[in-house]
C-alpha positions as CSV (number, residue, x, y, z in Angstrom):
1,X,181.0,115.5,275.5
2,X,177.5,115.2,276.1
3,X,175.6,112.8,273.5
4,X,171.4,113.7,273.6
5,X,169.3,111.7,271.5
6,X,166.1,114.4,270.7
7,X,162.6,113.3,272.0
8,X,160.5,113.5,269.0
9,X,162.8,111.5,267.0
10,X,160.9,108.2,266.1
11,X,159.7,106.5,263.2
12,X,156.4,107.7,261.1
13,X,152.9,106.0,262.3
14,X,153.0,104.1,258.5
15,X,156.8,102.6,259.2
16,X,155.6,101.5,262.6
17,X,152.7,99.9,261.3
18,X,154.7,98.1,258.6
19,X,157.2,96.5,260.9
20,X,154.7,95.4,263.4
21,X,151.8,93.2,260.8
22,X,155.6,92.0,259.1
23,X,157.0,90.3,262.8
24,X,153.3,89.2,263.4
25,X,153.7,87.2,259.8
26,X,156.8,86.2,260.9
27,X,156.7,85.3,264.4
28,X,153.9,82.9,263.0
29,X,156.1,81.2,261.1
30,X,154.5,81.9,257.9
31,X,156.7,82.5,254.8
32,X,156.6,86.0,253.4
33,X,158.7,88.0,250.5
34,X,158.9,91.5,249.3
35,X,160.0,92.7,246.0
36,X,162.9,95.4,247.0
37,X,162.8,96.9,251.0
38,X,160.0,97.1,253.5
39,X,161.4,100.0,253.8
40,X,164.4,102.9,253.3
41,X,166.2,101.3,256.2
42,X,169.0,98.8,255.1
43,X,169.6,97.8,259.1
44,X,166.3,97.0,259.7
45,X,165.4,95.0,256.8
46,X,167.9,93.2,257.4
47,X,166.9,92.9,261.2
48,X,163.4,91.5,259.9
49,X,165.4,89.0,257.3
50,X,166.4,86.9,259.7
51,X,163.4,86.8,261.4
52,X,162.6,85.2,258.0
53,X,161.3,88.0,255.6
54,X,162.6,87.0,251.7
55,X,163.3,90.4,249.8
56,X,164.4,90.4,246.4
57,X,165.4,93.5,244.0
58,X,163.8,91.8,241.1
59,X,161.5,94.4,239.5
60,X,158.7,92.3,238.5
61,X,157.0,89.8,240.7
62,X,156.3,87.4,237.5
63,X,160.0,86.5,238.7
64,X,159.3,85.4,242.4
65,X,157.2,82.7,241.1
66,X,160.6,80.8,241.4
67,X,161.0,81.5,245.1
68,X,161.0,78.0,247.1
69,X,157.2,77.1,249.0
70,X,155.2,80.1,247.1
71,X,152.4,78.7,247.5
72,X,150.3,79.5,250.8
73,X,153.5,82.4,251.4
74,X,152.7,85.9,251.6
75,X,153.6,88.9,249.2
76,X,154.5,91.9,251.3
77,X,153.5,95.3,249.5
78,X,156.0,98.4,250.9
79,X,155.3,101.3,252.6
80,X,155.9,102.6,249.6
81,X,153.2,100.8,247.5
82,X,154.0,98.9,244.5
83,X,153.3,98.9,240.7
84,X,150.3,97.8,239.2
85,X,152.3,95.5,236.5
86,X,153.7,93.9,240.2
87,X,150.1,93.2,241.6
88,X,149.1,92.1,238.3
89,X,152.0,89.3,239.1
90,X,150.5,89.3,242.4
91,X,147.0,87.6,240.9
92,X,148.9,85.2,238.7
93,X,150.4,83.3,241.9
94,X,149.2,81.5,244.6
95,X,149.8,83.9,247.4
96,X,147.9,86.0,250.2
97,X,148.8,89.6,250.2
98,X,150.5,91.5,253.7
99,X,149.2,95.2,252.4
100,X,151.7,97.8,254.7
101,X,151.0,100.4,252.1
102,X,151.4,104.3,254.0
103,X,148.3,105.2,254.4
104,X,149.0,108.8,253.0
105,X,150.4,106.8,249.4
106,X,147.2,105.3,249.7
107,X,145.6,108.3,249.5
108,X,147.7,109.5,246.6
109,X,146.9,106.5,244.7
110,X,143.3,107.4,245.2
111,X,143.6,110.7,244.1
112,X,145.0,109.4,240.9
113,X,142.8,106.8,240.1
114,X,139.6,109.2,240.6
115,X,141.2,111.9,238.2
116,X,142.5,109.5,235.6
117,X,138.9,107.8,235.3
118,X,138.1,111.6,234.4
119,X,140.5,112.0,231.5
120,X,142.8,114.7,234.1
121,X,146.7,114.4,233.4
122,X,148.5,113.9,236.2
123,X,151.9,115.6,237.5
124,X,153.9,114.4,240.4
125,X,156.7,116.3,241.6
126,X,159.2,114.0,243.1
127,X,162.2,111.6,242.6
128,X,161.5,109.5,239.4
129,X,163.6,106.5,240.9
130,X,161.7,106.5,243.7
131,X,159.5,103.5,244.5
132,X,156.6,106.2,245.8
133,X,156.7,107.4,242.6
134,X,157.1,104.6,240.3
135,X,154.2,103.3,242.1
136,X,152.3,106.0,241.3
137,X,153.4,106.9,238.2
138,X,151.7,102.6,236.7
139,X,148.5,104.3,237.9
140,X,148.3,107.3,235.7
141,X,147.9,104.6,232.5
142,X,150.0,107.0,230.2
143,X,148.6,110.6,231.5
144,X,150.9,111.3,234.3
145,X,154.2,112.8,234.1
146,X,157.3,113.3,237.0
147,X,158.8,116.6,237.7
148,X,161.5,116.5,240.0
149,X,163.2,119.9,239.9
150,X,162.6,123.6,239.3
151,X,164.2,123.8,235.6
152,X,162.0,120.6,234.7
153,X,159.3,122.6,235.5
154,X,160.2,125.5,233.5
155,X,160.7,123.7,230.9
156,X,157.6,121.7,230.8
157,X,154.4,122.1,228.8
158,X,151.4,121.5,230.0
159,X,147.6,120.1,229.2
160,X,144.6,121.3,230.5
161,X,142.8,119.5,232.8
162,X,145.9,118.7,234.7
163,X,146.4,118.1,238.6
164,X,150.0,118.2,240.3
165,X,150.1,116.2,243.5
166,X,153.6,115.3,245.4
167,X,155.5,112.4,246.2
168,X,154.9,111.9,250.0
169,X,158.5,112.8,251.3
170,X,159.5,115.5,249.3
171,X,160.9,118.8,250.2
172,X,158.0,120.6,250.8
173,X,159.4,123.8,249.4
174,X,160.7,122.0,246.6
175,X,157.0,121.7,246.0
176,X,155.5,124.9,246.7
177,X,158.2,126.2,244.0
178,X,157.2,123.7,241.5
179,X,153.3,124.6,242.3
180,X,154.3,128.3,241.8
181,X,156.0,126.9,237.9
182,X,153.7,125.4,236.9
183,X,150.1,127.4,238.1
184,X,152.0,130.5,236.3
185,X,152.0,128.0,233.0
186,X,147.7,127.1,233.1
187,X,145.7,128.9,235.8
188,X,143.6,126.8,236.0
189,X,145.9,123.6,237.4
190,X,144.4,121.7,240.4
191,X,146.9,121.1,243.1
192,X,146.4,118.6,246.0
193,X,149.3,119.0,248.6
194,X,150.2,115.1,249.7
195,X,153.5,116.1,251.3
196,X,153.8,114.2,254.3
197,X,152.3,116.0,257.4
198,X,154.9,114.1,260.0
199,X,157.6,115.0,257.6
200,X,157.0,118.6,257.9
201,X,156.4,118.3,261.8
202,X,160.0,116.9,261.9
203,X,161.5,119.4,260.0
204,X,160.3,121.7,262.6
205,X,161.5,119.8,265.6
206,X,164.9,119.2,263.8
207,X,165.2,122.7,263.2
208,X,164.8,123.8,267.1
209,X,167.1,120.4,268.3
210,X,169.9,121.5,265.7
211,X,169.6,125.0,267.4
212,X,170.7,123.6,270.9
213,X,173.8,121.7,269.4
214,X,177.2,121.7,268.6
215,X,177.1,118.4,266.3
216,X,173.7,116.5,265.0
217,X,173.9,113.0,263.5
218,X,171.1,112.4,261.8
219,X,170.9,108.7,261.6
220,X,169.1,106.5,258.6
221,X,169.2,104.6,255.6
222,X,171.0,105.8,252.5
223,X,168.5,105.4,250.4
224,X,165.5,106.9,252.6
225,X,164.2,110.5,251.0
226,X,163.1,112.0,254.2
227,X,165.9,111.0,256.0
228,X,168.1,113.4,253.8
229,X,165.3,115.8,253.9
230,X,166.2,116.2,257.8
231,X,169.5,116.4,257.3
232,X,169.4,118.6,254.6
233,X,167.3,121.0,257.7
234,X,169.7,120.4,260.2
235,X,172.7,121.7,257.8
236,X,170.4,125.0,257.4
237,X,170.8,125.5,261.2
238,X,174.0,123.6,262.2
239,X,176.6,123.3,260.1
240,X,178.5,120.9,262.0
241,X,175.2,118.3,260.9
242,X,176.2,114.6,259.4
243,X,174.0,112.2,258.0
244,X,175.0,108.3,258.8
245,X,173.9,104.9,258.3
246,X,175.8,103.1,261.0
247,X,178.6,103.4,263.3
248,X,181.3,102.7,261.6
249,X,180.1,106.0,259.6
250,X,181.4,108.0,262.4
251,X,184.8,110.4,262.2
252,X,186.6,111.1,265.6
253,X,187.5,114.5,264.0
254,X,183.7,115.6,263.8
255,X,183.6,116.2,267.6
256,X,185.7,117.9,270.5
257,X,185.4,117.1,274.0
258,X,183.2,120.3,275.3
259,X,180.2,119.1,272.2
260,X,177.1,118.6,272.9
261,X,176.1,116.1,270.2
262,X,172.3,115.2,269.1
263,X,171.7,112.4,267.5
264,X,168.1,112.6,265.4
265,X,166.8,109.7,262.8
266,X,164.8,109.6,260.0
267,X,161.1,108.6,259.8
268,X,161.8,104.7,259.2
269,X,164.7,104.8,261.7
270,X,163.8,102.9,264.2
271,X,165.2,103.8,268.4
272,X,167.4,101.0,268.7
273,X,169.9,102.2,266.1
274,X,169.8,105.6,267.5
275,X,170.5,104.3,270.9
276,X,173.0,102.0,269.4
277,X,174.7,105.2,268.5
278,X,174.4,106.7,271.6
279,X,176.2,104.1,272.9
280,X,179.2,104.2,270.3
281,X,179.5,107.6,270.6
282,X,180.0,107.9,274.6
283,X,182.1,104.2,274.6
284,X,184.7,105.9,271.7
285,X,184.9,109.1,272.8
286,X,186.1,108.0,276.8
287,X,188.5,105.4,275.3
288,X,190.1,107.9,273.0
289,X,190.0,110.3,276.5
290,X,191.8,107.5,278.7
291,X,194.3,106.5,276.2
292,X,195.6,110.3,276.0
């Protein structure tokens, strides 16, 4: 069995950013908390929690005023931005803010706030759980609206002067459908297409790696949209495709010994853990081999 983990896998230019101004924080020794993860990737937030980062799933930061030595700390806003009722916590407290925002959120939170100064209603096709979307959704101040499938888009009525944007990590052919819905409902509705441009590059590379392989693993968090996004690729081309969040994920019975196995990761997966499964897969696949 031969065990390849593909180049171009590697986390997004937003994740990396993230992770790096968090360790500077930390290595500091400054106190800083989040509400919820840095990001979609369980093993590394928990990596960066014992470095010292405080996360907490309460929803509104009003609540992390009881967190020990807030004052002086710093309040960690996600890749994912946040809420506006959380940054309006944000103000009431005496803490400095660690902005890791994606810089393509950013510019869908933009987007939003210009049109919704201008009276437009706002669409955004994506998962209405998501914390992308949430996010986004505070800013719209009662004019925006989530679509997250083709029959809700059927089914929904629209006003004029209405612009559809996406949530960054979507499918984006889940997206182009929902565009094609809804512009066949008012001709006139302005679309801005803020589907992640590395997202769409790594659908491509997935799509030729998958092609040269008898099994992929596509290694990331549970929770993480684009992560299931390349997965979801790598079944159209390779049926013999897993998605996992850690070793202990793995099935002896996925693999025979002539494979040739390629390990991929989402775009908040960082190398280690794909090397990490590298390593698991060639150390259990020779003991299994020596004990026959």
């Amino acid at each position: 069995m031969v065990v390849t983990i593909e180049s171009k896998a590697k986390p997004c230019p937003g994740v990396i950013r993230a992770i790096t101004l968090t360790e500077e924080v930390l290595r500091r020794g400054d106190v800083i908390f989040s509400v919820g993860q840095l990001i979609h990737n369980r093993r590394e937030v928990e990596r960066l929690q014992r470095m010292g980062l405080q996360s907490s799933e309460l929803e509104m930061f009003s609540d992390l005023s009881k967190v020990k030595e807030i004052d002086g700390a710093y309040f960690l806003v996600r890749t994912h931005g946040e809420s506006e009722d959380i940054f309006r916590g944000v103000k009431k407290n005496r803490v400095k803010i660690l902005d890791t925002t994606c810089p393509i959120v950013r510019h869908s939170q933009e987007i939003i706030d210009q049109h919704v100064q201008n009276d437009w209603h706002i669409i955004i096709a994506g998962n209405k759980e998501h914390p992308e979307v949430k996010g986004l959704l505070t800013r719209t101040h009662g004019l925006g609206m989530v679509v997250s499938s083709k029959h809700e888009a059927e089914d929904q009525d629209i006003e004029e002067h209405t612009l559809l944007l996406a949530q960054t990590t979507i499918d984006p052919i889940l997206f182009t459908e929902v565009c094609s819905i809804l512009s066949k409902k008012l001709t006139d509705l302005k679309v801005i297409d803020t589907t992640c441009r590395f997202i769409r590059n790594r659908q491509n590379d997935i799509r030729s790696f998958s092609a040269q392989q008898d099994v992929v693993l596509v290694v990331g968090g549970k929770k993480s949209a684009n992560c299931h996004l390349l997965y979801r690729t790598a079944l159209e081309i390779n049926k013999r495709s897993y998605v996992i969040e850690e070793p202990e994920e793995i099935v002896r019975e996925w693999f025979r010994s002539e494979d040739r196995v390629g390990i991929s990761g989402g775009a908040s997966t960082p190398r280690w853990q794909l090397e990490e499964m590298k390593m698991v897969l060639d150390n259990l696949f020779v003991k299994k081999t020596r004990k026959g």
